[in-house]
N, C-alpha and C positions, 0 to 999 in steps of 0.2 A: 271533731268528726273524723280525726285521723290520720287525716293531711291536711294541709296549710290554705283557707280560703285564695289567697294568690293563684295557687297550683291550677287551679280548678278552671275550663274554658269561661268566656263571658259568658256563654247560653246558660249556662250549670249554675253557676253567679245569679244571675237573673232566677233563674227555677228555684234554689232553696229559698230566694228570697218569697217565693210564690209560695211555698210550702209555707213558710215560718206565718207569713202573715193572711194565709188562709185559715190554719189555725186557729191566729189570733181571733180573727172576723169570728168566726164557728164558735169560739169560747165563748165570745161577748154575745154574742146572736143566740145560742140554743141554749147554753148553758144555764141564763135563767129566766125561759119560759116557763115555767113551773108557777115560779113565783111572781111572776105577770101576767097568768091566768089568775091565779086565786089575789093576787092584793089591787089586781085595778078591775078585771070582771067578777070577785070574790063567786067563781065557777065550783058548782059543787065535784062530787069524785065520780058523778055521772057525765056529767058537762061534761070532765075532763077527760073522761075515755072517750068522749064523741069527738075533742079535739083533734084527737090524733086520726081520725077516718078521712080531715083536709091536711093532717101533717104527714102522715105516712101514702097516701095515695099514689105520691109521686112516686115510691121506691118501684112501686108496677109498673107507670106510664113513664117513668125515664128512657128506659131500651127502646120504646118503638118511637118516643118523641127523638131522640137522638138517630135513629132508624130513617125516621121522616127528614131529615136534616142532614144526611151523611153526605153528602156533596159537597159541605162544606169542609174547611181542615177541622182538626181537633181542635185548637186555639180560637180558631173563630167561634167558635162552636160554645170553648170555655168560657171565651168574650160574654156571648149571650146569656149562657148558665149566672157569670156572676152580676150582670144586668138587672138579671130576674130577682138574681138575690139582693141586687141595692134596694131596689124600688119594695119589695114587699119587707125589707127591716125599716129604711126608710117614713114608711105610711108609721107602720107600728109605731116609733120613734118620736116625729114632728105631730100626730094625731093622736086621742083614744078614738079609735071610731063604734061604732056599734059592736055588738058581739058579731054578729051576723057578716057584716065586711072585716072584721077583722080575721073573721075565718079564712074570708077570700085570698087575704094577704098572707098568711101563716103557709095556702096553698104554693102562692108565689113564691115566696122564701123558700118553702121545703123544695120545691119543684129547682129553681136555682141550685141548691146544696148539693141535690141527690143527682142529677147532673154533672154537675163539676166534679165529684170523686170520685167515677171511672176515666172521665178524659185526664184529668190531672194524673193521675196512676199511666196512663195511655201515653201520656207527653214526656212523662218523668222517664219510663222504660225505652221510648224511642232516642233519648239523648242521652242514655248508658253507652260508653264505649264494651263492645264485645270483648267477656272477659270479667268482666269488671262489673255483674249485677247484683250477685247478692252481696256486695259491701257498699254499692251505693244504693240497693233498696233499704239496708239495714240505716244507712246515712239518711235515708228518708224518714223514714219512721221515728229515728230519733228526732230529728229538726221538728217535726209534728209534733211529735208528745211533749218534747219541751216547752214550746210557744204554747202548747193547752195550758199546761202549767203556768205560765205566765200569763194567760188569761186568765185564769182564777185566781191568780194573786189581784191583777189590776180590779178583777172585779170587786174581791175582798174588801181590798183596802178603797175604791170609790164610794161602797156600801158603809164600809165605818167611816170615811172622811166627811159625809153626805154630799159627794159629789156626782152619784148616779142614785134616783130614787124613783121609784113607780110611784109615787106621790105627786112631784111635779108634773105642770103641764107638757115637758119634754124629758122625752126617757131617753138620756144622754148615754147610756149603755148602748143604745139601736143606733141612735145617729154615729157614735164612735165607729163601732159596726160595719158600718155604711159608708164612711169617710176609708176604714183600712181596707173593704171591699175595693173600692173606688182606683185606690193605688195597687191590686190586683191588677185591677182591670185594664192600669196601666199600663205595668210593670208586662202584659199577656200581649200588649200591642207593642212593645220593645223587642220581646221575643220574638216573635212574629216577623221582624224584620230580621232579626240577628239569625235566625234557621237558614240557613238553603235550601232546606227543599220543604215541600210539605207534608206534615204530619196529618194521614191519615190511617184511625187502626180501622179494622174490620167491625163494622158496627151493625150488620146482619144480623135478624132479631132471630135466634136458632134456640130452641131447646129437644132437648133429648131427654127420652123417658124409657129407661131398661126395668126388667124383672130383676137383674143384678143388684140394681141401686139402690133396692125399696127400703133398706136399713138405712141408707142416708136422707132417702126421701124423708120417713117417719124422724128422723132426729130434726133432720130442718124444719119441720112443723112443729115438732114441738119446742124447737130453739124459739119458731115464732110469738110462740102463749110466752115462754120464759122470759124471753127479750120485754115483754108490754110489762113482764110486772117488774121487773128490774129497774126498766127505764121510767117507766110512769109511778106506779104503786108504792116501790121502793121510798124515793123521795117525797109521793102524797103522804106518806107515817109521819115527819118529818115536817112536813110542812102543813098537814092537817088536825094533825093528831098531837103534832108537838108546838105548833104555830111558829116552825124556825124560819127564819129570814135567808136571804138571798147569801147575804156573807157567811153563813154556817155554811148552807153547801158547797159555796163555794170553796173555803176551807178543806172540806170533807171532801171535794175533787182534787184538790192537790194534791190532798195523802195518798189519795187512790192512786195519784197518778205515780207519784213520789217510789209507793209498793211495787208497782205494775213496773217499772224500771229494772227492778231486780228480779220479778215475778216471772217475767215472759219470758225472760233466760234460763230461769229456773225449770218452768214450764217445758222448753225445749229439752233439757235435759234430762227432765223427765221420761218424756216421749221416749228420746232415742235409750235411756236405760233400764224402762218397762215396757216398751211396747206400747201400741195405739189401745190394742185390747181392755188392758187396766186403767189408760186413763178415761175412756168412754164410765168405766164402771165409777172413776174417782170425780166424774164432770157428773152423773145422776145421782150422786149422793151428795155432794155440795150444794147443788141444786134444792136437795129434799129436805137438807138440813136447815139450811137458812132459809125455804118459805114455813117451816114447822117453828122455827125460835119469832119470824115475825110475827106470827100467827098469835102467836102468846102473846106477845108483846103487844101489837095491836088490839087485840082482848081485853087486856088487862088495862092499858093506856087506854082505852074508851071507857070502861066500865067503872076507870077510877079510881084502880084496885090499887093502882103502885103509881107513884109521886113521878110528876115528870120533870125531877129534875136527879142527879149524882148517878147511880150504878146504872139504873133503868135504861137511862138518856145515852148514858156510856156504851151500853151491849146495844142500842137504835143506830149507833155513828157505827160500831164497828160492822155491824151487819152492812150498812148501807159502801162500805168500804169490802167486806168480802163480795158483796153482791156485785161489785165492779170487778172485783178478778175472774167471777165465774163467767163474767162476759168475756176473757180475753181466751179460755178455754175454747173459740170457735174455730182454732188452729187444728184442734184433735178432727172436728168432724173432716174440714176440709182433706187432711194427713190419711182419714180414712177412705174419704173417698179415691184420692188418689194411688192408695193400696189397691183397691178392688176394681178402677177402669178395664174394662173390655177391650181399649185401646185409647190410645193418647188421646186424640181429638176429641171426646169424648168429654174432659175436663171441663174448659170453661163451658159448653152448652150447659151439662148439667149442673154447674153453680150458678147459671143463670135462673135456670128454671125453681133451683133453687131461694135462689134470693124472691124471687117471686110469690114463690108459694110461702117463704117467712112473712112475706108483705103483705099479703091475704090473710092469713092466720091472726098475724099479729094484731090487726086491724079491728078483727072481727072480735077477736079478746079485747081489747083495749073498752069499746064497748061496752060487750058484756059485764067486764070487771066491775066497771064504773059502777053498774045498777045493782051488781049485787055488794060493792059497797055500798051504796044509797040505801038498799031497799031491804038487807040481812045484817049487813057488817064487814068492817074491814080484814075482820081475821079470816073471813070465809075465802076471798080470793086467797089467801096466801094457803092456806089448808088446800082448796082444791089443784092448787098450782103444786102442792108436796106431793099431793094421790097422781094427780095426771103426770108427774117425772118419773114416775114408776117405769112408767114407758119406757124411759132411755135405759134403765136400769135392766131390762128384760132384754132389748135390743143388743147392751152391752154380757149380755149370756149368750146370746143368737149370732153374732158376729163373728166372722173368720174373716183375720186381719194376712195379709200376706208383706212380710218384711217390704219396707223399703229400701230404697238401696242409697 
């Protein structure tokens, strides 16, 4: 990390340790609800867009639930988020229950998540010594992406040991879960005591909505449709179309993460040696591209045209591995809006309102998706998701970006 874990205060000590094995939890936990929809409720790709209107819900009602709650610290606060998140991996875990409570619980769980990753962000920036942020945010993010990565190995290799299986009466992936949550939640009541004063951020639910903005507005709406087929669609090819298992994506998350290592630096480098400008234009064509090759690919993989196993199955992994870099592209919008603020203060409102309206949009896609794969086909979401990025593409003609400094 750059310096010597010794170096570091106890609190800091304590905190990476929060970060690494928050991760971990979130790796085992989301990483393969995919694949415990479709192998223990075998949820068609309608089902599956419906899931996500109790799994994304929360990214809305988090601000004004944590709003409703500001009295308390941030830690206390974190305490409860990961609470929420034992008890609804938990049920998952020691239960199959109905489709219908398991929905209940998936709320629980997301509701917990979405939660914890501003306070935790909140906590981590309050016990930066001044001076000293963007090396210990960079030192955060790394400790993160790592432990993912090692969630996806643990999961991999439980998946091929047969020591985690959606088969058995207990999905020992959840309880594991649940158990590294647990010592979270520990680990947040140690904190808690080791702080001297109390950590409270500003949790006043504010958005801000300019005529300046309205190019950032339209890109985080349509980040929202982007995001449901990345995250959801992407993987259904895969696990629908291809019948692949828990341990392939899991696999195919390492690599991503493995790329995304070298990616996101590369990516910065970019920025500052093109400009925001072109890379707005190089984020709606990456976009365009890879929903037009799935498009094909899911076509042809339904129709039975091409074998799904050697070159086919090969350009499915690698898609489903660029599809994950074009996610980490959400650095450009934010970079832009920060060009074009009216004034400081201005920022995080409108990333708020932004995340908002990605969480609305997305929602409402995700949905949508599902039925017209059900009810047309799979290549039709990714083709209308290539025509509707056009958008950012236009956007990125219309934009006047002003240097940062």
């Amino acid at each position: 990390m750059g310096e010597k874990i010794k170096s570091l205060s106890p609190a800091l000590k304590i905190y990476f340790l929060i970060i690494a094995l928050s991760a971990l939890a979130a790796g085992l936990s989301g990483g393969v609800l995919s694949n415990y929809f479709k192998d223990v409720y075998q949820v068609t790709a309608e089902q599956r867009g419906f899931i996500e209107f109790p799994r994304e819900l929360p990214g809305v009602l988090t601000i004004f639930v944590i709003a409703l709650i500001a009295g308390f610290s941030d830690i206390k606060i974190a305490m409860f988020a990961n609470v929420l998140g034992i008890v609804g991996v938990l049920v998952l875990g020691l239960f199959t229950p109905s489709y219908n409570v398991m929905l209940i619980f998936i709320f629980i769980h997301s509701m917990g998540s979405h939660m914890a990753m501003p306070l935790r962000d909140a906590i981590g920036m309050d016990l930066i010594k001044k001076g000293n942020i963007g090396k210990r945010m960079g030192q955060y993010k790394g400790v993160y992406t790592g432990f993912t990565m090692i969630a996806g190995l643990v999961v991999f290799i439980g998946y091929r040991a047969g020591l985690f299986s959606f088969e058995s009466d207990i999905k020992w992936v959840f309880v594991v879960a649940a158990i590294v949550m647990s010592v979270v939640l520990f680990l947040y009541s140690i904190l808690s005591k080791m702080v001297d004063h109390k950590i409270v951020s500003d949790k006043r639910v504010k958005f801000i909505f300019r005529k300046e903005y309205k190019f950032y507005y339209v890109l985080t709406v349509m980040y929202g449709v982007q995001k449901q087929i990345m995250l959801v669609y992407g993987p259904w090819v895969l696990i629908e179309l291809l019948n692949k298992k828990v341990d392939t994506l899991s696999i195919l998350s390492i690599i991503g993460s493995l790329v995304g290592i070298f990616f996101i630096p590369a990516l910065g480098k970019w920025i500052d040696q093109f400009g925001v400008k072109k890379l707005l234009y190089a984020d709606a064509l990456s976009f365009i591209g890879v929903y037009i090759l799935y498009g094909i690919l899911s076509a042809l993989f339904k129709a039975s045209h091409i074998p799904v196993t050697g070159l086919p199955v090969l350009m499915a992994y690698i898609l489903f591995i660029v599809d994950k870099m074009s996610n980490q592209m959400g650095m450009i919008r934010t970079l832009y809006l920060k060009s074009i603020l009216v004034k400081p203060s201005d920022f995080t409102p409108t990333l708020s309102l932004g995340l908002s309206l990605d969480h609305v949009v997305s929602i409402s896609c995700a949905i949508l998706a599902g039925i017209i794969w059900d009810k047309i086909g799979p290549q039709y979401i990714f083709f209308i998701a290539a025509v509707m990025s056009l958008v950012n593409l236009y956007v990125a003609t219309k934009v006047e970006v002003t240097e940062l400094n």
